[in-house]
Residue, then its C-alpha position, 0 to 999 in steps of 0.5 A: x553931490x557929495x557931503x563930507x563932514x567939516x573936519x574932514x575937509x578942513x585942511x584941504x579947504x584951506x589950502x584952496x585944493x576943495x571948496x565948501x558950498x553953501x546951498x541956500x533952501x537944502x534942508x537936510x536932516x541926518x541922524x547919529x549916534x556916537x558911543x563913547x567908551x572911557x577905556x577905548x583909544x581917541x584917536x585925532x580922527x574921532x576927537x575931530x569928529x567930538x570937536x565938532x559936535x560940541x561946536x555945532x551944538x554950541x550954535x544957536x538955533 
């Protein structure tokens, strides 16, 4: 089993190359830590990754 982060497979998802796979009773837990530096680059790579914190964290419980 292999698990990727949403914003890294999004495009190939759509373009039917991958396909996501909900499993029903997996419970996973995974813990992170982001360090966010106001002088340091954002590159796509890194905003895709704070996108989709923001939206996870959006969701309801």
């Amino acid at each position: 089993m292999t698990v990727l982060p949403l914003y890294t497979v999004k495009k190939s998802i759509h373009e039917k190359s991958l396909a996501a796979v909900r499993v029903e009773d997996c419970k996973m837990s995974q813990f992170r830590q982001v360090i966010y530096h106001k002088n340091k680059v954002l590159t796509p790579q890194i905003q895709g990754m704070l996108d989709t914190i923001v939206e996870v964290a959006k969701r309801p419980f």
